[in-house]
Backbone bond lengths (Angstrom), bond angles and torsions (degrees), N, CA, C in turn:
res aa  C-N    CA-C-N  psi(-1)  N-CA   C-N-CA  omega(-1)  CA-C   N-CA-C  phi
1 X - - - 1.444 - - 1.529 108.50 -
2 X 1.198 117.02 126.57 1.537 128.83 -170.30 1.934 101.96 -72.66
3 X 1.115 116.88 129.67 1.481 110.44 177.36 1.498 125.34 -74.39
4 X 1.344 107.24 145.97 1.800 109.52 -168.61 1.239 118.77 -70.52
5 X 1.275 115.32 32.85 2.153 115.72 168.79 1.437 84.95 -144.80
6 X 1.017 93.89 -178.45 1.911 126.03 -176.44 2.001 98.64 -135.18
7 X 1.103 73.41 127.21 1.814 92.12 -179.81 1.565 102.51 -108.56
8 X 1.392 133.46 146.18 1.190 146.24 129.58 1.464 125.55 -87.41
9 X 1.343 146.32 114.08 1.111 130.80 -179.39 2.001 108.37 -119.64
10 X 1.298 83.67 124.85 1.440 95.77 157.83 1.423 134.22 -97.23
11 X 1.075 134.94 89.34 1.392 121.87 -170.10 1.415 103.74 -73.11
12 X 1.568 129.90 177.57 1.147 117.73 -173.23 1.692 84.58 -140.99
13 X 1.899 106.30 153.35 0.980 112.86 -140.65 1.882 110.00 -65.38
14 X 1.341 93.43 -45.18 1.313 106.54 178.36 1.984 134.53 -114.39
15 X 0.966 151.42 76.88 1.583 127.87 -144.24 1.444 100.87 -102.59
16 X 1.997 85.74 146.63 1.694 80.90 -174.44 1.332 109.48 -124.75
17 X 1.021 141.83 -15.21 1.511 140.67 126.95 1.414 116.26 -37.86
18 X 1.409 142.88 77.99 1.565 132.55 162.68 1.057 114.19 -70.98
19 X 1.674 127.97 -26.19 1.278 116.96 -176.35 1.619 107.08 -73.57
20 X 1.272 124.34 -48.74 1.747 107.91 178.38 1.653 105.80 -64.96
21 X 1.257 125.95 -10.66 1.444 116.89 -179.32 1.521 112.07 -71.97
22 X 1.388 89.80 -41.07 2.105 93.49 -172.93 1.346 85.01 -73.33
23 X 1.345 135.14 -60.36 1.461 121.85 -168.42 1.298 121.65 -36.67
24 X 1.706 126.95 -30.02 1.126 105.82 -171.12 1.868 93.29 -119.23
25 X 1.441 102.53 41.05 1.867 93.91 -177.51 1.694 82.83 -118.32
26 X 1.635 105.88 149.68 1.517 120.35 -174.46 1.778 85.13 -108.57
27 X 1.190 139.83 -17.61 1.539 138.26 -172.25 1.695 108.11 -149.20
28 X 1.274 97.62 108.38 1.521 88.07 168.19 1.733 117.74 -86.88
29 X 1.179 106.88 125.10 1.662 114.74 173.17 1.477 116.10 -94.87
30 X 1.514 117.12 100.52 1.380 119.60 -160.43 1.532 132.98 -135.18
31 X 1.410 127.81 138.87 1.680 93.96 157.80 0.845 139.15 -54.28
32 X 1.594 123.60 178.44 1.764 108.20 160.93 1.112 113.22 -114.19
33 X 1.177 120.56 59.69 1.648 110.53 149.30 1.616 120.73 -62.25
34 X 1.506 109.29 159.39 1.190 125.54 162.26 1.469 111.00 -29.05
35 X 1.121 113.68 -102.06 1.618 105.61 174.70 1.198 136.09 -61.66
36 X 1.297 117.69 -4.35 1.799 106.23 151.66 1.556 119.39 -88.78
37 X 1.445 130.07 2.45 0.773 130.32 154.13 1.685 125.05 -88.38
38 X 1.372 113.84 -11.09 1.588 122.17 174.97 1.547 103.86 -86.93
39 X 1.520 108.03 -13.21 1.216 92.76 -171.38 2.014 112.28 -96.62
40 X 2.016 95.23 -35.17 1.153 85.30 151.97 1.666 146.27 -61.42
41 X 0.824 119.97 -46.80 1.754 118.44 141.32 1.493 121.38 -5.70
42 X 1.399 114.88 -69.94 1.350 131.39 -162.75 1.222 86.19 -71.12
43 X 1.383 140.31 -56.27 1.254 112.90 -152.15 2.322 110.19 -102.34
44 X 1.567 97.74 4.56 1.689 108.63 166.29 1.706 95.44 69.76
45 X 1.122 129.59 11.10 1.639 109.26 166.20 1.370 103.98 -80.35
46 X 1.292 102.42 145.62 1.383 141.42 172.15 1.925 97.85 -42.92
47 X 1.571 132.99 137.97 1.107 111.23 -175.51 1.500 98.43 -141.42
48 X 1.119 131.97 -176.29 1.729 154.37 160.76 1.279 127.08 -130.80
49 X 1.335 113.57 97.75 1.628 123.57 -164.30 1.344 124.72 -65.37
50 X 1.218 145.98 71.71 1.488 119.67 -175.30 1.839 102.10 -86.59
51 X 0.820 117.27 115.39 1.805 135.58 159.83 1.289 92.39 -66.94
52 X 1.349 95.19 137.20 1.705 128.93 -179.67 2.042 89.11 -94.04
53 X 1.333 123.11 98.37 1.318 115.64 -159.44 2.155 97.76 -87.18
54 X 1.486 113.71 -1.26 1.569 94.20 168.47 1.571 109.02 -95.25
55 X 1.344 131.12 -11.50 1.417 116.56 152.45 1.237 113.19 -2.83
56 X 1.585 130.11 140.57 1.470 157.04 171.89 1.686 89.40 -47.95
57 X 1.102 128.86 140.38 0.933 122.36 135.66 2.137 119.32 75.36
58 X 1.485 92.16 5.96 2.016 116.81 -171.63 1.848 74.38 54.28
59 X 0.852 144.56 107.30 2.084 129.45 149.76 1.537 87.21 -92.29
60 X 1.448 115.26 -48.55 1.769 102.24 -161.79 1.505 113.28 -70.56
61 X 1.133 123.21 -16.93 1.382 125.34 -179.27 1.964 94.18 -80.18
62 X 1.190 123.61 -51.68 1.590 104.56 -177.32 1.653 109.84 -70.47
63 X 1.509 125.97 -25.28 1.171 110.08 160.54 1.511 122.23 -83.34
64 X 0.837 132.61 9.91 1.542 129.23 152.89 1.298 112.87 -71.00
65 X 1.307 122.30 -50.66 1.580 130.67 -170.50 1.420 115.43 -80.79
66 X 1.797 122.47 -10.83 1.177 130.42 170.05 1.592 95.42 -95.03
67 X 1.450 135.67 -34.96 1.446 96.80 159.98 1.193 127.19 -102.48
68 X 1.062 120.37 28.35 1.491 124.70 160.48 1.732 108.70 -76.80
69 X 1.323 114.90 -42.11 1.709 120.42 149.57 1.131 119.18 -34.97
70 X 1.763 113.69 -80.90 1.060 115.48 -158.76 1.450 120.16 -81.75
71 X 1.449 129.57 -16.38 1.626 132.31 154.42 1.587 129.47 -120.08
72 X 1.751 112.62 3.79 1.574 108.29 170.16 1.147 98.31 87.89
73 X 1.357 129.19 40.97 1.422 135.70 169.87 1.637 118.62 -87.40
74 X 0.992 125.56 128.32 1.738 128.21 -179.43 1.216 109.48 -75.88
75 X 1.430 118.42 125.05 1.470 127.85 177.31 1.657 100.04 -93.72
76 X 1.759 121.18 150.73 0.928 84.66 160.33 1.612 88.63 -162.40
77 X 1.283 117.43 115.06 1.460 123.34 -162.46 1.539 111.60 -59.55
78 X 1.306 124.47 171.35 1.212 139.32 -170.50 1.287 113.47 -79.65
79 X 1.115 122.67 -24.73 1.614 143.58 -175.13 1.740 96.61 -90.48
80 X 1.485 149.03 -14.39 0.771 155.59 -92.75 1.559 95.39 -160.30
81 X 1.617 91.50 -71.38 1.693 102.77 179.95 1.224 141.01 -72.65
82 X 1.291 114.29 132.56 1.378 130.64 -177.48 1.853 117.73 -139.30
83 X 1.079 108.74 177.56 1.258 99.26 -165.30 1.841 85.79 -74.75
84 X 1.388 110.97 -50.52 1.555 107.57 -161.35 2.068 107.36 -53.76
85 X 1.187 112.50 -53.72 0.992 117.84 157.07 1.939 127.58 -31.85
86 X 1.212 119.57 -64.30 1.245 126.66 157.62 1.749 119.18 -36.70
87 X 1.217 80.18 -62.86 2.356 93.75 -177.87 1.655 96.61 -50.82
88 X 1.701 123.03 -50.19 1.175 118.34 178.85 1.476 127.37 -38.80
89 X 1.349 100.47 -54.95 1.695 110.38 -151.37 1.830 87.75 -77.76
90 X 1.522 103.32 -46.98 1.630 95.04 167.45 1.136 138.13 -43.48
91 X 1.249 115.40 -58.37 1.485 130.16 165.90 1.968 111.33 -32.63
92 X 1.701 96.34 -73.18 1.195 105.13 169.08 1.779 121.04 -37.61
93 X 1.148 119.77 -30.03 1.686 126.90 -166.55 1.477 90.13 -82.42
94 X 1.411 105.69 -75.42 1.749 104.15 -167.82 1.864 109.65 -73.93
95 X 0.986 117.29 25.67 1.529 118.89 171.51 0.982 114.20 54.85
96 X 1.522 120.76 64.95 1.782 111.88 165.59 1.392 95.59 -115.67
């Protein structure tokens, strides 16, 4: 089911404040690297994993699935994603 607003999103190229960014994000939508995953942690928002799956070795795909363990984080592979898919798992997180 398609959701009842229309979004435009601009991401912007680079951010250099993360701490007011997570402060004002209710879902982080992220890779899993090492440190974007230490950082989600640190700050306990709710997140959505996409793993970069040619990484050395998949690392972001086993750290996605170790915090999907350790805080209830949504993995959600590349093969996987779509916008309808995405709006879902969101929707589902913030309860609409």
């Amino acid at each position: 089911m398609a959701p009842a607003f229309s979004a435009s999103l601009s991401p912007p190229l680079f951010l250099h404040e993360m701490d007011m960014t997570y402060a004002a994000t209710d879902v982080v939508v992220s890779r899993a690297g090492s440190v974007a995953c230490t950082e989600i942690l640190v700050t306990g928002k709710p997140a959505i994993l996409i793993p970069l799956p040619t990484i050395v070795d998949d690392h972001q795909t086993k750290n996605a699935y170790i915090m999907a363990d350790v805080m209830g984080a949504r993995v959600i592979t590349e093969d996987e994603l779509d916008s309808s898919s995405l709006t879902c798992i969101i929707d589902e997180i913030v309860g609409m």
